[in-house]
N, C-alpha and C positions, 0 to 999 in steps of 0.2 A: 378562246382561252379566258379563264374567269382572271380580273383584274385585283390585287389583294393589297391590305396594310398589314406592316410587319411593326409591329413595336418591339425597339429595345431599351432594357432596363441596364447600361452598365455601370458595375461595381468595381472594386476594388483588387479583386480574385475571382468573380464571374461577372457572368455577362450574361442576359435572360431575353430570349426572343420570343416573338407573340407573332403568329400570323392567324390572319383573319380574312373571313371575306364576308360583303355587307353587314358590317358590325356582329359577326360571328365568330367565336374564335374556333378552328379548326387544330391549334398543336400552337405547343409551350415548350419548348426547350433550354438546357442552359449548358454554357457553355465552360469549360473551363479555365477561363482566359478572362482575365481583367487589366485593368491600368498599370497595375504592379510589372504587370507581364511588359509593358513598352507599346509605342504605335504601332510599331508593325506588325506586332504580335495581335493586337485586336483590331486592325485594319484586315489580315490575312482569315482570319476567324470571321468577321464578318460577311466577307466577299465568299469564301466557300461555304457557310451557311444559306446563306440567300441561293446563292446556285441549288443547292442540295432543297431547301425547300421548295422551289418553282419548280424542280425538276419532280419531285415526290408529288408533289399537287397540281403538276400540271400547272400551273398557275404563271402571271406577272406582275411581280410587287412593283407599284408604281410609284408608293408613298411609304417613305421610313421614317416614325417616330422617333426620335432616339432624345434620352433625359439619363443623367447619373455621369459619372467619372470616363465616359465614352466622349463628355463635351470637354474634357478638360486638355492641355496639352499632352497628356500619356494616352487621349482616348484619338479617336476618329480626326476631330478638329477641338482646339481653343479655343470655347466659344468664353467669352467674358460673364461673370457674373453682373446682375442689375443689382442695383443699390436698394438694398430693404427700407423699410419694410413695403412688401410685394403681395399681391394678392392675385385672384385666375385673373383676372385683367391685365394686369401687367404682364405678367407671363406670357399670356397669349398675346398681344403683342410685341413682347419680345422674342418670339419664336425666329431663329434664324434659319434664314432658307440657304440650303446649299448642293451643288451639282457634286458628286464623286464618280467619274468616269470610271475612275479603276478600280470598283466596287459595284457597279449599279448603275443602270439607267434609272434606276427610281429619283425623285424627290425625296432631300435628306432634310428631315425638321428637327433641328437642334433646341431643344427646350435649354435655355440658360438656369444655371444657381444662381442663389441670392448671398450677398454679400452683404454684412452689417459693420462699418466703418468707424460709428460713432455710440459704443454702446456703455454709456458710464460705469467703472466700477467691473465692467466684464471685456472689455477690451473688444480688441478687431476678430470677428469670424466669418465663417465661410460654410455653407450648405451645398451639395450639390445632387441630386438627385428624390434629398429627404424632401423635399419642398412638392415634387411632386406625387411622391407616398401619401402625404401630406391631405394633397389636395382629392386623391381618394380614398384617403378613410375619412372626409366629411362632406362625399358627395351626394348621402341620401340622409342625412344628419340636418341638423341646423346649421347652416353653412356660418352665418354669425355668431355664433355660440363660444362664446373665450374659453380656453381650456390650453393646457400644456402638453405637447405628446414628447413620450420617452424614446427614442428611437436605439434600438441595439445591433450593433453590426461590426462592421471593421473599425469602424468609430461610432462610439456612442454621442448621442445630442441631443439635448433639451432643448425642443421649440416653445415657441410661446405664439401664440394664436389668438390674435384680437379682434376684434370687428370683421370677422373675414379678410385676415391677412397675416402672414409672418413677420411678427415684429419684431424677431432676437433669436440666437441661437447660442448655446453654449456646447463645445466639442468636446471631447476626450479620445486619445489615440487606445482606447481602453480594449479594442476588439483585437488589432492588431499586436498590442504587448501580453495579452493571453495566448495568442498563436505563437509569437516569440518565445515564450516561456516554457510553451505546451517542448516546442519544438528543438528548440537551443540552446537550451539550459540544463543545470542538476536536476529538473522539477521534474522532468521529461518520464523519467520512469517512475518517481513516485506517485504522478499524478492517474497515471494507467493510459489507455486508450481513448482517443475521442469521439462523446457522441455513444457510450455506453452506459456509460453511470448515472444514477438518481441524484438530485439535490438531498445532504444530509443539514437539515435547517440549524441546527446546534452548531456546526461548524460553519455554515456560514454566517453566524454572527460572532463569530469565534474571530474568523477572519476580518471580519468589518469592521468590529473594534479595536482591533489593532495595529489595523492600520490606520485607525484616524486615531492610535495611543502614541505609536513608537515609529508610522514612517510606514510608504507602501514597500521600500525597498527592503529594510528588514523583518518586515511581516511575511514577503515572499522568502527569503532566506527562513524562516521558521517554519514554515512548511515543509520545507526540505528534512529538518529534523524531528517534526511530526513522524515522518518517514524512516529515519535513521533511530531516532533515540527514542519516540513511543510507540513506533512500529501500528503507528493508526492506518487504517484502510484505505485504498486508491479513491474508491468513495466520500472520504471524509478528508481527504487533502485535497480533492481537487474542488470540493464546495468551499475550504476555508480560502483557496486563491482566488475564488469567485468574490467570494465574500470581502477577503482584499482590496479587490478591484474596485468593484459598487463600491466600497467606504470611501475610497480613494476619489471616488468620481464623484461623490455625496459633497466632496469639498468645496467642487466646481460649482454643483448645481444649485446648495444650498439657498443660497441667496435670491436666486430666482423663487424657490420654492417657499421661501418663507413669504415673497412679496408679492409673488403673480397669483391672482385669484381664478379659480376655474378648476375642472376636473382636471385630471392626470391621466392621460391613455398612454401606458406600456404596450410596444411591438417589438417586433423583431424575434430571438432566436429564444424557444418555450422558457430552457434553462435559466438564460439571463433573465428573464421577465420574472420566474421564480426569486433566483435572487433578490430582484429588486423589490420584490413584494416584503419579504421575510427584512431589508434594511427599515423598509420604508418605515413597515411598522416599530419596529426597535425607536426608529429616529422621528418619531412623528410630533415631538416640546410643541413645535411651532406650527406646524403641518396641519393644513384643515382641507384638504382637498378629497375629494371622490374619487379613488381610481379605478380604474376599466383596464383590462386589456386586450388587446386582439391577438387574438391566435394566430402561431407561426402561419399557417396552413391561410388565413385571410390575407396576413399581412402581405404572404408573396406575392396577392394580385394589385395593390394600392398603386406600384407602379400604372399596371394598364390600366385603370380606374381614372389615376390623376392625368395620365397621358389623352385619354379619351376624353375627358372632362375640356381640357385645352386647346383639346383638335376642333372637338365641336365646338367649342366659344369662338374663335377664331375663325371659324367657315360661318356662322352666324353674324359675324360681325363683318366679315367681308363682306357677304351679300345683302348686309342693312346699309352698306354702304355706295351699294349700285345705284 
């Protein structure tokens, strides 16, 4: 029976599993179950996944990666965050090792988040999973290369990346109050369905400016009467909430962006990276940076990238230590 590693990536609403055997990956699944979901709910998801893969491939997973909202107290275990700024070094020796009986005979490797306590001017935050995204979109890059990456998801976050380490991060709950919005609010029907619409770039600057004019709270009520009183397209209200949003988040990151020098990599979900292209340029007085961004379709794999990048530091540095 071939022996296999399973990496998991979890999120906040999913959870992404990688099985592999001699650094091959064989099948990619995701699940629909994240932290939001509660432990037990992504303890029970992983335990019948893992069954269901070894039984499909024949297989015994003996070693489980696991990095993202899976270490946090709603994931698998609590693993603590380490105190930034953090680079694959530290990581990989902060790899926490742990047995789950009622999940697995395998070996459970908890990748920890980084935590920034003392960040002047931008206050206390928290990374968990982006860090190792992170660490593979610049694992065939210049791994020293300063540069800023945009990350888009349940929460958007500005890293800042210096000598080969994470040195800051700025958050926004900006993924999560577009899903609220999409879903529990007035906005619900005017905005149309999710994941069918084009970015209308007119309206998301429409949206961006006014919410860094009037307030994101009544920018999003005006959407609504895009809908009611000029009877605009599900199309064109749901880019000016986009648009909103990024202005709104523009507030946060500013600061970084005016001071941190280096290119700008946008990831995450195609549409938002859109948006943010279309603010960026609107707002760029102070802005002198290069942006790039990676495509939804690469970005999904940075988890396994950065997972893999830490596994093998870590078994390399054990054995330099024999």
């Amino acid at each position: 029976m071939e022996t296999a590693l399973l990496m998991i990536d979890g999120g906040s609403t999913n959870t992404r599993f990688t099985l592999s055997f001699k650094d091959k990956v064989v099948e990619r699944i995701q699940q629909r179950t994240g932290a939001s979901n509660g432990k037990e709910s992504v303890t029970e998801t992983v335990r019948r996944t893992v069954d269901s893969l070894e039984e499909k491939w024949n297989c015994k997973v003996t070693e489980i990666y696991a990095s993202g909202m899976i270490t946090s107290e709603s994931g698998l275990r609590d693993i603590p965050h380490i105190e930034g700024p953090a680079g694959l070094d530290d990581l990989a020796r902060a790899v926490v090792l742990r047995k789950l009986p009622e999940i697995s005979t395998a070996d459970f490797y908890f990748v920890p988040g980084i935590k920034f306590s003392a960040q002047p001017d931008r206050g206390t935050d928290l990374v968990r999973g982006e860090e190792v995204e992170l660490l593979g979109a610049v694992e065939s890059d210049a791994a020293e290369k300063d540069r800023l990456f945009l990350h888009f998801g349940s929460h958007n976050k500005l890293l800042i990346y210096h000598q080969g380490r994470i040195c800051g991060s700025v958050t926004t709950l900006s993924g999560e109050l577009l899903w609220a919005a999409w879903q529990n609010t007035i906005l619900k029907k005017s905005m149309g369905e999710p994941d069918v619409l084009p970015i209308d770039g007119e309206y998301v600057l429409r949206g961006c400016r006014a919410a860094r004019e009037q307030g994101l709270t009544r920018t999003l009520f005006c959407a609504r009467t895009l809908d009611t009183v000029a009877h605009a397209a599900s199309e064109s209200i749901r880019s000016y909430v986009y648009g909103a949003v990024f202005g709104s988040d523009l507030q946060a990151f500013e600061k970084v962006l005016d001071e941190e020098p280096g290119e700008l990599v946008l990831y995450g979900r195609d549409e938002f990276i859109r948006t943010a292209e279309i603010c960026l340029r609107e707002h760029r007085m102070k802005l002198d940076h290069p942006i790039r961004r990676i495509s939804h379709e690469e970005s999904e794999w940075l988890s396994v990238k950065g997972m893999q990048r830490i596994r093998c530091h870590r078994n390399q540095s054990k054995t330099a230590s024999l």
